[in-house]
N, C-alpha and C positions, 0 to 999 in steps of 0.2 A: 343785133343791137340790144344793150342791157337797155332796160328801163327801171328807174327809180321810183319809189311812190312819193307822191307830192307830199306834202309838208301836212301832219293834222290838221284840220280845220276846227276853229273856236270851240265849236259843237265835240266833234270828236272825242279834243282833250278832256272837255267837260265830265262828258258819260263815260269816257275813261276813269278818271280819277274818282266820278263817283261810282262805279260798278268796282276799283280797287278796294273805294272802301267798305263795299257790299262784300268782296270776297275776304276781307281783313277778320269779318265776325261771320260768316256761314260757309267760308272753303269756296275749293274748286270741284271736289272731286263729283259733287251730284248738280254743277249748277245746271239751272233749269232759265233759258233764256226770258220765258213769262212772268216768273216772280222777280229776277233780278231788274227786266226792263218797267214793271212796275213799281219797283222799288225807289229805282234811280230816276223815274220822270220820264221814260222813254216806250219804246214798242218794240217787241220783238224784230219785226220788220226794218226797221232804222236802226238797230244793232246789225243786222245780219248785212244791211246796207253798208255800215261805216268796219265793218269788221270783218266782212266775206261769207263767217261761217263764226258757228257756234267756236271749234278750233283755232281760228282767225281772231277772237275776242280772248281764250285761253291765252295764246303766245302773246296778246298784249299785257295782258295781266302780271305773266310772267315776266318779260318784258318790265315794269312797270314795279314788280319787286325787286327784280336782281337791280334795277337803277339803287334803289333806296339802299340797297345792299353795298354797290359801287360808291357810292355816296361815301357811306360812312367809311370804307376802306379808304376811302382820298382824305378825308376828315382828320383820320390818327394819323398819318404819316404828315399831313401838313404845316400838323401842329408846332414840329419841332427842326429846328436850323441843323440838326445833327440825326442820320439815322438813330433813334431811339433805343434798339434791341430789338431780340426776337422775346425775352421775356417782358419788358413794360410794355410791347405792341399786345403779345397773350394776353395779360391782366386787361389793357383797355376794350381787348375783344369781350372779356367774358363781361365785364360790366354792362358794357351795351348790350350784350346778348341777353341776359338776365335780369335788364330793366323789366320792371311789371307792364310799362307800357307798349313796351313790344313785345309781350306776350303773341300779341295777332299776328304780327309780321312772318315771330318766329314759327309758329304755329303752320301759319300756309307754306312757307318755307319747307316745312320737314312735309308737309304736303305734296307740295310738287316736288319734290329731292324724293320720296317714295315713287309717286307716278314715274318719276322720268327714269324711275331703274324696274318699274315691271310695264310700263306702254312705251318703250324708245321709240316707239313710229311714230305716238300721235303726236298732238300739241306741248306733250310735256318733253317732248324729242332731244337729249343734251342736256337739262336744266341744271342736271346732275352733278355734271363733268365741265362743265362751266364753273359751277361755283365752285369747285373743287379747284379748279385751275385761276381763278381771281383770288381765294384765299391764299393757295399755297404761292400766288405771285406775291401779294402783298406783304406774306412772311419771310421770302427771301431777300424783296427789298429793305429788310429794315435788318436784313440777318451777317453776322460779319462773315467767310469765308464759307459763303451761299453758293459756290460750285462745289464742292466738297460732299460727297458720299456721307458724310457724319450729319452736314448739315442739311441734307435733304433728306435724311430720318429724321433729326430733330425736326425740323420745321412740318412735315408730315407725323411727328408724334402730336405738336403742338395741336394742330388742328384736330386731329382725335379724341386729345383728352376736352379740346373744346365743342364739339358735335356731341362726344358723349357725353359729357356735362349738358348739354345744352338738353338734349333727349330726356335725361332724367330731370333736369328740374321741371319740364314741359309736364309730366306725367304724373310728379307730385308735388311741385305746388313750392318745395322745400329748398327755400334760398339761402337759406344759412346752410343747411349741409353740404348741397350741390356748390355752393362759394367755395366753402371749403375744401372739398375735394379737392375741386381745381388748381385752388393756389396750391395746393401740397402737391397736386401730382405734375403742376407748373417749376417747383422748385431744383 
């Protein structure tokens, strides 16, 4: 007999969302349960409590970004009474991508998208191939003749030139050029 876990409790969500936003500005890859549980108002012991294990609090985290990620993928498509395209879906992608304020998002992002392709065992297990498979859904829903061999290169080009857009503006800073690229190698 499966068992479900019950529903977070007040508390949980809490130290949830605040230790998200502890890993938003210091990563995943060195967290140390003592700095982050003083950080957020909590104890090591009552994270390891509500989370199982140090790993158990990683997968919520992740958990806890891919939402905000799903978010914004329901966000563009909802917008519009007509599938949109696969090119004005690209351009809304890269704006949000390359907002200055999700720099943090984006950043733990390519964080755990590295961990989950050199630890597939641990907590970063999938993280990878998930996002990989929520993008390229999102691009076929809005893509016209999305069973099609042509458009399952394009919609997998699109996503590349947006990952590697996104990688480089991450690494310098450079929005005007990294924009540019994009829309040109969007076109």
């Amino acid at each position: 007999m499966a068992t479900t876990k019950p529903a977070p409790s007040a508390r949980e969500t809490e130290l949830l969302e605040r230790a998200y936003a502890y890993s938003l500005t210091h990563g995943l890859a060195d967290l140390s349960l003592r700095p982050l549980a003083t950080a957020i108002g909590s104890s090591p012991r009552v994270l390891l409590f509500l989370f199982g294990s140090k790993d158990g609090l990683i997968r919520a985290l992740l958990a806890r970004a891919r939402s905000d990620e799903l978010d914004l993928l329901g966000k563009i498509t909802s917008q519009y009474d007509e599938p949109p395209g696969l090119d004005v879906v690209a351009r809304e992608l890269w704006t949000w991508l390359a907002a200055e304020e999700r720099r943090p998002l984006m950043k733990l992002w390519v964080e755990a998208y590295g961990r989950s392709l050199v630890a597939p065992d641990g907590p970063w297990s999938d993280f990878a191939r998930s996002t990989v498979d929520d993008w390229l859904d999102l691009l076929k829903s809005v893509q016209p003749g999305k069973d099609s061999k042509t458009a399952q290169a394009r919609r997998t080009a699109v996503l590349a030139i947006l990952r590697g857009g996104l990688l480089d503006l991450l690494a310098t800073g450079d929005t005007t050029r990294t924009t540019a690229a994009v829309l040109k190698a969007l076109e």
